[in-house]
C-alpha positions as a Markdown table, in Angstrom:
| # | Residue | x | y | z |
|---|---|---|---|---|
| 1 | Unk | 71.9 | -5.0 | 67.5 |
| 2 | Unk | 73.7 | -3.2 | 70.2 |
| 3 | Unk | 73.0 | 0.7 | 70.6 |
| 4 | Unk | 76.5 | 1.8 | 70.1 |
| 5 | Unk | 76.0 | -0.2 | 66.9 |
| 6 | Unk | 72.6 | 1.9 | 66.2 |
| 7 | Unk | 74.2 | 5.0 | 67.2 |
| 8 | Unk | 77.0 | 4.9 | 64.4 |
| 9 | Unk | 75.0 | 4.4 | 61.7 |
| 10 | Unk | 73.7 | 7.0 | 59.4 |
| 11 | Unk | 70.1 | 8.0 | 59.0 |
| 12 | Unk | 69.8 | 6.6 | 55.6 |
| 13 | Unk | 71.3 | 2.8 | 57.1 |
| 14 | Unk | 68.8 | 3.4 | 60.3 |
| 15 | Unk | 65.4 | 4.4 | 58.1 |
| 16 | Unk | 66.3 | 1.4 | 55.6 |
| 17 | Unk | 66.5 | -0.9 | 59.0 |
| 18 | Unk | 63.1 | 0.6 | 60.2 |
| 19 | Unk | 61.4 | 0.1 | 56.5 |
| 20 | Unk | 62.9 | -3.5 | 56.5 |
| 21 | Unk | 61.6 | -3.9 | 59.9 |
| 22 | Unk | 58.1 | -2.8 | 58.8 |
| 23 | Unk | 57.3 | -4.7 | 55.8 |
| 24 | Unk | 58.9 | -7.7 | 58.2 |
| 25 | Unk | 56.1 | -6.5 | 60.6 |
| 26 | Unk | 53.4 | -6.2 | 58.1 |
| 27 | Unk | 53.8 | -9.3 | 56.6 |
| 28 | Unk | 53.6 | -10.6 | 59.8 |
| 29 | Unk | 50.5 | -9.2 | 60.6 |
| 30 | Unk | 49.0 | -10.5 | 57.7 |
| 31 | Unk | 50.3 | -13.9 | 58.7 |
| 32 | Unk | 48.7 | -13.4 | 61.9 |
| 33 | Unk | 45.8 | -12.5 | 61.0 |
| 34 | Unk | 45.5 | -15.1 | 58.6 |
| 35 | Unk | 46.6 | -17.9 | 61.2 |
| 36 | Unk | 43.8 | -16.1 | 63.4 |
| 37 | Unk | 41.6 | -16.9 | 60.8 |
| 38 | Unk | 42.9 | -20.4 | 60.8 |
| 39 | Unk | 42.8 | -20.4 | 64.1 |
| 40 | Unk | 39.1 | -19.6 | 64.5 |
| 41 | Unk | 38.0 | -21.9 | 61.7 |
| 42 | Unk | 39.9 | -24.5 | 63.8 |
| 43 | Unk | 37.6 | -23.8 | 66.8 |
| 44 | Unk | 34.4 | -24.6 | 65.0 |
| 45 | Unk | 36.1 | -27.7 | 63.9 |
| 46 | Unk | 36.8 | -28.5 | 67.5 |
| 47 | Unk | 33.0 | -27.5 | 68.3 |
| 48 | Unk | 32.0 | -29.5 | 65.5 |
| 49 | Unk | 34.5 | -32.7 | 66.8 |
| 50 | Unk | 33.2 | -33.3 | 70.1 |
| 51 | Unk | 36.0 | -35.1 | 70.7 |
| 52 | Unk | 38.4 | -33.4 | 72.9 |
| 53 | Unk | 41.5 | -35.1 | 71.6 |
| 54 | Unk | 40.7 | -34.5 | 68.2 |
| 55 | Unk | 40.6 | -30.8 | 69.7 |
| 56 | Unk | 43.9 | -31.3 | 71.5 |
| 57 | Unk | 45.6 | -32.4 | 68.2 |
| 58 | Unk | 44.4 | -29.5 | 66.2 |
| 59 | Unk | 45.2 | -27.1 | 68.9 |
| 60 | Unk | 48.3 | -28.6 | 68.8 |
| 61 | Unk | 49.1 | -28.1 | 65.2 |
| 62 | Unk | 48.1 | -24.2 | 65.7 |
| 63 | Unk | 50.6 | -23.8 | 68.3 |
| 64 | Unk | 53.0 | -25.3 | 65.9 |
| 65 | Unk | 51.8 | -23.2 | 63.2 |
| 66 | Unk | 52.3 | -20.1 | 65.4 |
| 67 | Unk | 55.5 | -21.4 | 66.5 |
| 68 | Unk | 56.8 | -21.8 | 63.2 |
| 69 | Unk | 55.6 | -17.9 | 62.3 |
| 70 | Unk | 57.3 | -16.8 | 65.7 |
| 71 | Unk | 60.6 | -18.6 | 64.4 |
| 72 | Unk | 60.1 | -17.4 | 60.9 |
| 73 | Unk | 59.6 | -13.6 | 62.0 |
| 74 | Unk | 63.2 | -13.7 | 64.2 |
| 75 | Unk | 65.2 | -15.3 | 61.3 |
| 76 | Unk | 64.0 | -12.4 | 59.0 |
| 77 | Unk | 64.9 | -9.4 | 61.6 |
| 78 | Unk | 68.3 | -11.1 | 61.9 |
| 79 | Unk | 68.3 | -11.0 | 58.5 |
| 80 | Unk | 67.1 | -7.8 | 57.5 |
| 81 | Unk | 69.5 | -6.3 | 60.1 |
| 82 | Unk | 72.6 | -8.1 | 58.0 |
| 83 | Unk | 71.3 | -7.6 | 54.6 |
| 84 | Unk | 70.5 | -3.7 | 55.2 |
| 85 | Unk | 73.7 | -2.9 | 53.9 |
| 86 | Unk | 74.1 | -4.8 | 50.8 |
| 87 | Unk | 70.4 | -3.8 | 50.0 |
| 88 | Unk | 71.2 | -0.2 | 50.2 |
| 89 | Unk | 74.4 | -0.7 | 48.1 |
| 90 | Unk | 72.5 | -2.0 | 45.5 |
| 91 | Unk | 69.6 | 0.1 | 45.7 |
| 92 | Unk | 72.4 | 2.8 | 45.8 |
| 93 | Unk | 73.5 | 1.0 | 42.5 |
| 94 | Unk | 70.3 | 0.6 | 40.6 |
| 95 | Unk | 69.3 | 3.9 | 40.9 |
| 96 | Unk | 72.6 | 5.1 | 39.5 |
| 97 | Unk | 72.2 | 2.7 | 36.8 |
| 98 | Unk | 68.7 | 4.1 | 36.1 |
| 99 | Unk | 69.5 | 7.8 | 36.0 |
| 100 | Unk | 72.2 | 7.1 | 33.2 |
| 101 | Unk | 69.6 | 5.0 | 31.0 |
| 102 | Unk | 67.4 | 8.2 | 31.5 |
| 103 | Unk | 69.9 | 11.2 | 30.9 |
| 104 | Unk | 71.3 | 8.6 | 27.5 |
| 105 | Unk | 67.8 | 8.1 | 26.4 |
| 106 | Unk | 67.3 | 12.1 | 26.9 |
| 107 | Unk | 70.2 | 12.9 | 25.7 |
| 108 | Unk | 69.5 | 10.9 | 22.3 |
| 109 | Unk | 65.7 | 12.2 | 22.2 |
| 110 | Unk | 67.6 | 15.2 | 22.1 |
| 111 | Unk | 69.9 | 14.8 | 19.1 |
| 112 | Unk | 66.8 | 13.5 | 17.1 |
| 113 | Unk | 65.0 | 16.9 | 18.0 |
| 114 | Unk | 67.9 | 18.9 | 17.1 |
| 115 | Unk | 68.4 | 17.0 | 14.0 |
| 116 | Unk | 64.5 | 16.9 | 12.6 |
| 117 | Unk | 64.5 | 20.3 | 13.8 |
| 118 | Unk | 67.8 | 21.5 | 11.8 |
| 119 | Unk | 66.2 | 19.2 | 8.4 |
| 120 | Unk | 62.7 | 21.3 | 9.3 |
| 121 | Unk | 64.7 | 24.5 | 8.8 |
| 122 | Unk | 66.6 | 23.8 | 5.9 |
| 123 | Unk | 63.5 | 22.9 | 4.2 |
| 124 | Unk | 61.9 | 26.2 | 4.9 |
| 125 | Unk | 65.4 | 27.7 | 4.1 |
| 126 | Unk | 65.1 | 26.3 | 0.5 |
| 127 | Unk | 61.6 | 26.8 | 0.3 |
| 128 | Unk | 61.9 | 30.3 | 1.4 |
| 129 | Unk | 64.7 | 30.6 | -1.7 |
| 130 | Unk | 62.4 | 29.0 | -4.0 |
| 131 | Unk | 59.8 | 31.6 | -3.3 |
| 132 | Unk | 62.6 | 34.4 | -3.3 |
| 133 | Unk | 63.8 | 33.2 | -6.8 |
| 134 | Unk | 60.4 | 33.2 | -8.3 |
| 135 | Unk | 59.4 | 36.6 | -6.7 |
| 136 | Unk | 62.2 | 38.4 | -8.4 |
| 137 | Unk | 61.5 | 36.6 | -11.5 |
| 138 | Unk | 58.0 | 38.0 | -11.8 |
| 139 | Unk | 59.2 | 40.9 | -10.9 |
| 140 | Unk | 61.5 | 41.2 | -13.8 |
| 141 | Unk | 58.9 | 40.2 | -15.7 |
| 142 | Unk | 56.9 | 43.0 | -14.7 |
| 143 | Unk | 59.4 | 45.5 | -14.9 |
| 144 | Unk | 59.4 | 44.3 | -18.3 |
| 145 | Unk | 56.1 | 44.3 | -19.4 |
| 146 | Unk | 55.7 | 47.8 | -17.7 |
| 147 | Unk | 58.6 | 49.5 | -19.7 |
| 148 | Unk | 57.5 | 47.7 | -22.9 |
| 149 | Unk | 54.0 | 49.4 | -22.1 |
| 150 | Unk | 55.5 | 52.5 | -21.4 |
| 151 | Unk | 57.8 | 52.5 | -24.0 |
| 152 | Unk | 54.4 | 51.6 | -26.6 |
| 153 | Unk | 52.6 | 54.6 | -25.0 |
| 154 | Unk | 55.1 | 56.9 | -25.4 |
| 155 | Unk | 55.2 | 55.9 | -29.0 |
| 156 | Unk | 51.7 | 56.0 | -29.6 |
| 157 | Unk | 51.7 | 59.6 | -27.2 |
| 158 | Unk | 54.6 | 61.0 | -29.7 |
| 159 | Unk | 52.6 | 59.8 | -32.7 |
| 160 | Unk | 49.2 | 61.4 | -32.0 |
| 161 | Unk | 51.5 | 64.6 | -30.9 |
| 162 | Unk | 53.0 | 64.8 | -33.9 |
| 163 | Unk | 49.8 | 64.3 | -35.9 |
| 164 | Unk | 48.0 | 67.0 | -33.6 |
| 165 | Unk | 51.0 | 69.1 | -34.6 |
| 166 | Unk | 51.0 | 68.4 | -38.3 |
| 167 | Unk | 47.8 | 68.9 | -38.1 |
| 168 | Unk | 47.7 | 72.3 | -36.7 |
| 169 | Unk | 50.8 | 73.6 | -39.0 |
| 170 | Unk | 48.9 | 72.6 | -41.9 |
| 171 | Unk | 45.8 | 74.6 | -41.0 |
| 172 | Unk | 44.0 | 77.5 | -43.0 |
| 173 | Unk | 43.5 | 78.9 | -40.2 |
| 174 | Unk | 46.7 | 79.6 | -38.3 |
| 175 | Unk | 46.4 | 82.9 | -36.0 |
| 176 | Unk | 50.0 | 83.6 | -37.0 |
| 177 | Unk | 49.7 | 83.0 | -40.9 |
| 178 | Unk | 46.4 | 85.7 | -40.4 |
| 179 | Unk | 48.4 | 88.5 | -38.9 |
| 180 | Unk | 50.3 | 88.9 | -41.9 |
């Protein structure tokens, strides 16, 4: 890619080239080190052979091996350099997509919040009214009973009055009666 090309873009198109490029490179490495690995397991084969064009053919077939990887690794920078675009479009779109599954889902966790809280409240509302109700019900009923009782005590006080005051006016011995 040319540097004017490189120069236009925006830092979002250039780091998504450079991470492209880098898991390209990565798996790369990988490749190579596990064709290394081939490689020197295919060097105690040719110890082991003794033969040097049995040695020749299997060299042969790790040069073609490490052509094939050279090949393979220019076909996906030419590709990650033409698909940088569309990937970031629909990366772009995905995450777009995403954050309006999260704020419905929130929003809808919400709602059913809201709601158990607003049942929640009505039933300590009620209960609360129950309990109001009740209260001044027994205390009516107290009020009752407590003039009833005092109503029954001032009876019984005006009856023993009146009998300590008949009881008195009907005395021998009345200090008044003796003074005259």
């Amino acid at each position: 890619m040319p540097d004017r090309e490189l120069r236009h873009m925006r830092r979002t198109e250039l780091v998504e080239i450079i991470l492209a490029l880098k898991q390209s490179e990565d798996r790369l490495r990988a490749e190579n080190a596990a064709l290394s690995a081939q490689l020197q397991e295919r060097q105690i084969h040719i110890e082991n052979a003794g033969s040097i064009a049995q040695a020749a053919l299997e060299l042969n077939k790790v040069f073609e091996a490490a052509q094939a990887a050279a090949d393979e690794y220019v076909a996906s920078v030419l590709a990650a350099n033409k698909n940088t675009d569309a990937a970031a479009s629909a990366l772009r779109a995905q995450a777009e997509a995403e954050a309006q599954q999260i704020l419905a889902q929130a929003q809808t966790e919400a709602a059913n919040l809201k709601a158990r809280t607003q049942q929640q409240c009505d039933a300590e509302t009620e209960a609360v009214a129950r309990k109001r109700a009740q209260t001044e019900a027994d205390c009516k009923a107290m009020l009752a009973r407590t003039q009833q009782e005092i109503q029954q005590r001032r009876a019984a006080f005006d009856r023993r009055a009146s009998e300590l005051l008949d009881g008195y006016h009907s005395t021998e011995f009345l200090p008044e009666e003796r003074a005259k």
